[in-house]
C-alpha positions, 0 to 999 in steps of 0.5 A: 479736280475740283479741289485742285482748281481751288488750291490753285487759286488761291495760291496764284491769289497769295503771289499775286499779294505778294508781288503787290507790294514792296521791299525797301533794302540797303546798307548801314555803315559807319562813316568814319572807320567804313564798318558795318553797324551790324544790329542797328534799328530801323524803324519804317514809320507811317508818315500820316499819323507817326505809327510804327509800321515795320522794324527789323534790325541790320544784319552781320554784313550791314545789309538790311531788307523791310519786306510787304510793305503797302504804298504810301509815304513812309519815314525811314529812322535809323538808330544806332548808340552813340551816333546821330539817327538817320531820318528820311522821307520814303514814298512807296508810290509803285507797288510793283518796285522796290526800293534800293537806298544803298548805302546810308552812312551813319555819322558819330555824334561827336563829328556831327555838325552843330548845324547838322543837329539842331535841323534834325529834330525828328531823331532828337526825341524818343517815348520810353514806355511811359518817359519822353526823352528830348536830346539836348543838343537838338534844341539850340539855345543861346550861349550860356542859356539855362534849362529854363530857356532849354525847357522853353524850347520843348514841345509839351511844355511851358515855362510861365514867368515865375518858372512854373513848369507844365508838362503834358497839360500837367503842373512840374512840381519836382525837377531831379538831375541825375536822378537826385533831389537838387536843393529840395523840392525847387525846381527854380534852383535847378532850372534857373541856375544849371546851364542848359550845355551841360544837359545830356537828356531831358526826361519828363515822366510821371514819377512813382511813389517809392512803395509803387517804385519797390514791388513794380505795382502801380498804385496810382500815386504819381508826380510828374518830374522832369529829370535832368540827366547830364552829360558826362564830360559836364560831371567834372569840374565847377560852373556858376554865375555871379550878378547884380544890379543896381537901380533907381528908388533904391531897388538892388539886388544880386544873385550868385550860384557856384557848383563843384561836380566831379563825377556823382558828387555835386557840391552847390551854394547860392546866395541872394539879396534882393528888394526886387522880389527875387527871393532864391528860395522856395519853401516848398517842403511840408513843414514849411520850415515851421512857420505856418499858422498850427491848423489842425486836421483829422486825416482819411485813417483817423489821425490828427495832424496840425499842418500849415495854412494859417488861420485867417482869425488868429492875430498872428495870422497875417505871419503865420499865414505866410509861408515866406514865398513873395506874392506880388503884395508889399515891398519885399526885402530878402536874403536867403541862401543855400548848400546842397551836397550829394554823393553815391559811393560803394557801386551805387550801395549808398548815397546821401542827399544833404540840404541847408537852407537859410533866410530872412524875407520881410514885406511891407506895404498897403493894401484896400479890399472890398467885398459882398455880403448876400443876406436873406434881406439885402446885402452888405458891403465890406470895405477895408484899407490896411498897413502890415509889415511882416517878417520871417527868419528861417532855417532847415536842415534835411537829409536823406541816407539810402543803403542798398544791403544787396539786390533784395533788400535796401534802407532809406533814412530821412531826417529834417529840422526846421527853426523860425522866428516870426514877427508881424504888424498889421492896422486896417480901417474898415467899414460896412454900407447897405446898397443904399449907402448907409453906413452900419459900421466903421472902426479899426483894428491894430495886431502885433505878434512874434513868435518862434516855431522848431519842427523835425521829421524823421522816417526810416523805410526799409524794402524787402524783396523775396525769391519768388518774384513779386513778393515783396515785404516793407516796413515804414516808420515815421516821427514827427515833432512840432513846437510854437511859441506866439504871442501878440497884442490887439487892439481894436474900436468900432462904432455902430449906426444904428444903436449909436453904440461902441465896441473896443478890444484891448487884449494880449493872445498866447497861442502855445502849440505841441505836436507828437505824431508816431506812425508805423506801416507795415506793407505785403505783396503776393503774387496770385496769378502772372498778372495779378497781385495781392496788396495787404497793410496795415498802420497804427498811429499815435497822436498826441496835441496839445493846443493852448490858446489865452487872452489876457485883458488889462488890468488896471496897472495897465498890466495885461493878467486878467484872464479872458475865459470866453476867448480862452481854450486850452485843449489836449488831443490824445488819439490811436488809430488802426487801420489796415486795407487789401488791394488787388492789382493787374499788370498784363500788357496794355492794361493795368488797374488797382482796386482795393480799400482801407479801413481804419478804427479810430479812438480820440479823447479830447479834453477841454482843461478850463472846463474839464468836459471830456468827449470821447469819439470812436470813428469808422473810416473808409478809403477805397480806391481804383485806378486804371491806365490803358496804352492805346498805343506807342505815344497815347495813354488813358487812364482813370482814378477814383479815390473815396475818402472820409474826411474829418471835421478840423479843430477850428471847426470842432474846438468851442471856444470863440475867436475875436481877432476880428470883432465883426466876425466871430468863430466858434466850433461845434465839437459833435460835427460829424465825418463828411464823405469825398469822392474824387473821379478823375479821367486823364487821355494824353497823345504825343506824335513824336514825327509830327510834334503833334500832342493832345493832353486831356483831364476831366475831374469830378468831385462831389461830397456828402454829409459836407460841413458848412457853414452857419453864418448869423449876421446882425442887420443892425450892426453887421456883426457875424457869429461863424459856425458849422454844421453837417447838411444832407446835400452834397457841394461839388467840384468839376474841373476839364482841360483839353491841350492840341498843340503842334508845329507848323512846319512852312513858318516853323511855328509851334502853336498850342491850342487850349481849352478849360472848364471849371465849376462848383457848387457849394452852400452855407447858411445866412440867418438861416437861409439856405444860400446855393453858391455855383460858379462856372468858368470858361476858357480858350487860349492859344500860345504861338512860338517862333525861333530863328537861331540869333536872329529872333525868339517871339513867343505870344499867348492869350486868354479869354473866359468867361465867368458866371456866377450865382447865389441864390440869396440876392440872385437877382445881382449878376456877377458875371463878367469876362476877363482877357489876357495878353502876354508877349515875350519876344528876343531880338538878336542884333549884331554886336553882341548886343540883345533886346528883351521885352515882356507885358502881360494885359489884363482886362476884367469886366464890370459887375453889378458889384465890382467896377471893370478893371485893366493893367499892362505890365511891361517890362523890357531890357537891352544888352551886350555880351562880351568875350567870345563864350559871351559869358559877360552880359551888361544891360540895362532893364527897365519894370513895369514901363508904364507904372500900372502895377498894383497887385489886383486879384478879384473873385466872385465877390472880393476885389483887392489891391495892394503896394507893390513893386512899380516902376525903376530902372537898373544896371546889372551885370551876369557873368558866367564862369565855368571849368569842366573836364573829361568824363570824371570816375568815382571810386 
């Protein structure tokens, strides 16, 4: 009897639950042609935190019922393809009732409303496992808009005023459509040019490398890309723009951009001539179009690579230095242009990506600097005010080829090459002073030099996969070349307080660089368990450098052929390295991590030819690596990495030969330096509540180094002379680096706000007459960016930013150097009648005294005001006006250092846009 009671109990118990909570029923159809939209998704979402609460899909009669549902408030989103998404607001508030919708009628998207679109945001985005996809239309944008405006528009990302893109707390560098390279590695072509009408989706994603992409294991190495997928009534026909203006002070420029789509094939050129600092062009690609300084760098497998990044002590440097990007210093004069063309054919099985870049960029202008010098016994001050011109001329070709043979096996070819010519002079005045004021020094130093570099790359990767899923089988093979030819004249005087005495160089420098890198890689995956995996490479490479470096004084026909052996080199790098490394990896729902390592055995023989010393070095190198990422949920991800890696002395630090370019500061390597250690730890959090459009992005990242090469400064009181070289110490530098983003809407004044906060830090040492001397910096943000659009009235969008900055120095600390810098930026639109638009900008900036630097502040405000014209409002005539108040200078300033230099000022300019454009239905490609 007893357990009778008990039974009944607990059954009057589970009926009375159940009568304790509520259903939500009805019935989905289709508005138009009165059928039911059997299998369509509805999703019961908790309206507090945007969790997915319930989810069931439409039955054959269009009916549907969500069951056991709790009080409280709910959203109701409804889904269906080719319509637009039904979102409502439920509260179950009565548990004892149900809820009856009845009938809800769906709309297709191509009947819908504009206005019916744009006030339904929330059905407009959706999480994709790790994609967030944005609806374009849901987002309205002025007519003729870019994607750069649609961009803005988006919640989680920014758009800066060079078009820089951050998503997620993270920097955009790669932006496809289609799925393709368009133009290379520039976002700007694509955001800037493509109009954003033409925009179907907006996917924003951590792109996977092409390995991690081909066995589905996830190895860490990621990009975030923004993709651009089209609308297929827009992959038919040809758009463009065409604009130019002209100005006061002789300021001119004009920009134009045409596109052929017809289905998967897209033909584009542009073309830009500006001195206003618009350039068209982003050489973003590694090589750098050949024109960069020839560095080199023995990588974490044990390979010597030269790369660009310049050498700040070569003569030619103020060109090879110089990627050919405008950075604010000078007056620039660019013509660049440029051809893309895609196409994929055969059912997808093949496809190439060509791209032509042409341009020439020449800056010309002054600048001043003054930095410190900290000395066991005082301290220095550099002052220096210079004249330069520099000019590059470039050309690149490159060109990718896949072919998919079938389902389980494809081939990717890609090639480039690269021509430059380069040019430069530069003559500065410079002069040191003790902080009393007396002066050590003072001379001055004239540098001119062209040269001309050719660069090709070449790689062919080919995938396998087998039957038994998961195994797969790759093999990579890469060629890389690169020749440059420079040379130049210097000419420099200086004269020495204290010892009443002078120095004068009168020299001309070849610096003659060959390049020959062979690398193959072969890669195995095996399945160990459903959700464990095994990864085993192996790689071998060849290099081979071979770097001539001269000095020639004059002779006394004034003819330049006497060799200088002390600023002489010539020096050969012959190396093989073997290397190969195991990984396991885990995949099973939520959780998913790699660890694993690499070794490589590496044997280089370098020969000094004017000496004939020999060294030969054997080196061990170690590379491990983990990563995990953990889906907390729908809309959040954590994930951490960690990446060891032995780095290599470079040849300027390696290479005994002494370098005058700047006769008060001379370098020298040390060739028995040895490998330091890096190791890189990284914790990423990111959360997006898509109902709410709330987000929070989170990055923390440490590095620290041991064995780190430093370096060794002896500096002559008397005439402030420096002789520069490295060594290894024991104490290991250190970097940390914090980013914290919340942003979301406020939906009363509808008003996105961002909210963030950073934090960024070093440690590093070198050695003064040695004086150990401890450098840490420590830098502290908070920002916030507000947005407000009302459609053709106004687009307000307001940031600012405050920090603060420490910094120390052990020799001479008792100098602070702390100071605080704020910034301001404004960027509003106001649409009056008429067609007509007025536009303004500015950017404040303030930077407090130092002990060392005076305070510092600038508003660069610029402003425009137009009429559009035509119904499409497709012709626009303005008139702009830049840096209104005439205060740009182009500062920068670090601990230590603060520079100006000639820039672009005040002018005034008449331009005119015109956009044009032709598309048709829905294009089919054979």
């Amino acid at each position: 009897m007893k357990k009778f009671i008990l039974l009944d109990c607990i059954l009057f118990l589970c009926l009375y639950y159940a009568n304790a909570q509520s259903s939500i029923h009805g019935k989905v159809i289709d508005t138009t042609s009165g059928q039911n939209l059997t299998n369509a998704a509805a999703c019961l979402i908790e309206a507090k935190d945007s969790m997915l609460y319930k989810f069931t899909r439409i039955k054959q009669d269009g009916s549907f019922n969500i069951n056991n549902v709790d009080t409280g408030k709910y959203i109701l989103l409804v889904s269906y393809p080719e319509f637009a998404d039904f979102v409502s607001t439920i509260t179950v508030a009565d548990s004892s009732k149900n809820v009856d919708l009845g009938t809800i009628n769906m709309i297709q998207m191509e009947h819908l409303l504009k206005d019916v679109i744009v006030k339904q945001q929330l059905g407009a985005i959706r999480i994709k496992g790790d994609t967030t996809e944005f609806v374009a239309d849901s987002f309205k944008t002025q007519p003729n808009a870019t994607v750069e405006d649609l961009l803005k528009k988006l919640p989680g990302i920014q758009v800066d005023k060079d078009g820089k893109i951050t998503a997620q707390g993270q920097t955009v560098p790669k932006v496809l459509v289609d799925g393709e390279e368009f133009f290379g590695d520039d976002p700007t072509l694509v955001t800037k040019n493509l109009r954003a009408d033409m925009v179907d989706r907006v996917q924003v994603y951590d792109k996977q490398s092409d390995q991690s992409a081909f066995t589905g294991i996830d190895d860490g190495n990621k990009t975030k890309t923004i993709n651009i997928k089209l609308k297929e009534d827009k992959k038919n026909g040809y758009f463009g723009k065409v604009s130019g203006g002209l100005g006061t002070d002789n300021y001119k420029e004009t920009q134009d951009m045409f596109n052929y789509f017809k289905g998967k094939r897209k033909i584009a050129a542009y073309l830009t001539m500006a001195n206003t600092g618009k350039t068209g062009l982003g050489f973003e690609d590694e090589m750098k179009y050949g024109s960069s300084g020839d560095n080199m760098q023995v990588l974490d497998g044990g390979g010597i690579v030269v790369f660009g990044g310049g050498n700040n002590n070569d003569p030619l440097s103020s060109v090879e230095g110089w990627d050919g990007n405008y950075d604010g210093n000078g007056i620039p004069n660019a013509k660049t242009g440029g051809v893309h063309f895609d196409n994929k054919w055969n059912d997808d099985k093949q496809g190439i990506n060509l791209n032509y870049k042409i341009g020439s960029i020449s800056e010309k202008g002054n600048g001043q600097t003054l930095s410190q010098e900290n000395l066991p016994t005082g301290v220095l001050f550099d002052s220096s005010a210079n004249n330069f011109y520099k000019e590059v001329f470039r050309q690149k070709l490159d060109a990718i080829y896949n072919l998919q043979f079938d389902s389980s096996s494809s081939l990717k070819l890609t090639a480039g090459g690269s021509l430059a010519h380069l040019k430069s002079d530069t003559y500065s005045a410079n002069q040191t002073t003790r902080a009393d004021g007396s002066l050590v020094n003072d001379g001055w130093n004239n540098t001119t030099g062209s040269g001309n570099a050719q660069a090709f790359n070449g790689s062919l990767l080919w995938r396998k996969k087998f039957k038994k899923k998961g195994r797969t089988i790759s093999l990579n093979f890469n060629e890389y070349l690169k020749n440059s030819d420079n040379s130049g004249f210097m000419n420099s005087y200086n004269y020495f307080y204290d010892n009443d005495s002078t120095s004068s160089v009168d020299q001309r420098k070849t610096n003659k660089n060959k390049t020959n890198s062979t690398t193959g890689k072969l890669a195995y995956t095996e399945p160990l368990t459903k959700w464990l995996s095994l990864v085993a490479n192996y790689s071998i490479d060849i290099e081979n450098t071979n770097s001539d470096l001269r000095s020639y004084n004059r002779n006394t026909d004034s003819a330049y052929s006497l060799l200088d052996s002390t600023y002489s080199n010539h020096y050969i790098y012959n190396q093989l390295t073997n290397s190969g490394g195991v990984a396991f990896a885990y995949n099973r729902g939520k959780l998913n991590f790699n660890v694993g390592t690499n070794v490589g055995s590496s044997q280089y023989h370098q020969t000094n030819t004017f000496t004939d010393e020999k060294l030969n070095r054997s080196f061990i190198n170690w590379a491990p690596n983990a990563y995990l990422r953990y889906k907390v949920a729908t809309q959040s991800n954590l994930s951490f990495n960690y990446r060891g890696s032995t780095r290599q002395p470079s040849a300027e630090q390696i290479q005994p030969v002494l370098n005058n370019a700047d006769v008060l500061n001379i370098y020298i390597g040390n060739p028995y330096l040895k490998p330091s250690f890096s190791n890189s730890l990284s914790l990423n959090y990111n959360m997006f509540k898509v109902i709410s459009q709330q987000n929070i992005w989170g990055y923390i990242s440490y590095n620290f180094t041991t064995n780190p090469i430093v370096e060794n400064v002896t500096t002559d009181t008397a005439t402030g002379k420096s002789v520069h070289n490295y060594f290894n110490i024991n104490t290991p530098t250190r970097n940390y680096y914090s980013y914290v983003d919340y942003g979301r809407k406020i939906k009363k004044w509808d008003i996105n706000y961002d909210v963030s906060v950073r934090y960024n830090g070093y440690k590093s040492i070198n050695y003064i007459n040695d004086a150990s001397n401890t450098i840490t910096s420590n830098s502290y943000s908070l920002g916030l960016r507000l947005g407000k659009y009302k459609e053709n009235k106004l687009d307000v969008s307001l940031s600012g930013n405050a920090k603060y900055t420490t910094n120390n120095a052990t020799l001479q600390n008792q100098i602070n150097n702390n100071y605080w810098t704020l910034e301001f930026s404004p960027n509003i639109d106001v649409f009056l009648p008429a067609k007509f638009q007025i536009h303004t900008e500015g950017t404040y900036t303030w930077n407090q005294k130092t002990e060392t630097l005076p305070a510092y502040s600038q508003f660069i405000w610029n402003a425009w005001i137009g009429k559009k014209f035509f119904k499409k409002e497709n012709l626009l005539i303005n008139i702009s006006a830049n840096d209104i108040l005439n205060q740009n200078n182009s500062y920068t300033r670090d601990q230590y250092t603060q520079s100006f230099h000639t820039t672009i000022k005040r002018y005034f300019m008449l331009s005119v846009v015109w956009n044009f454009s032709k598309m048709g239905g829905v294009a089919t490609t054979k």
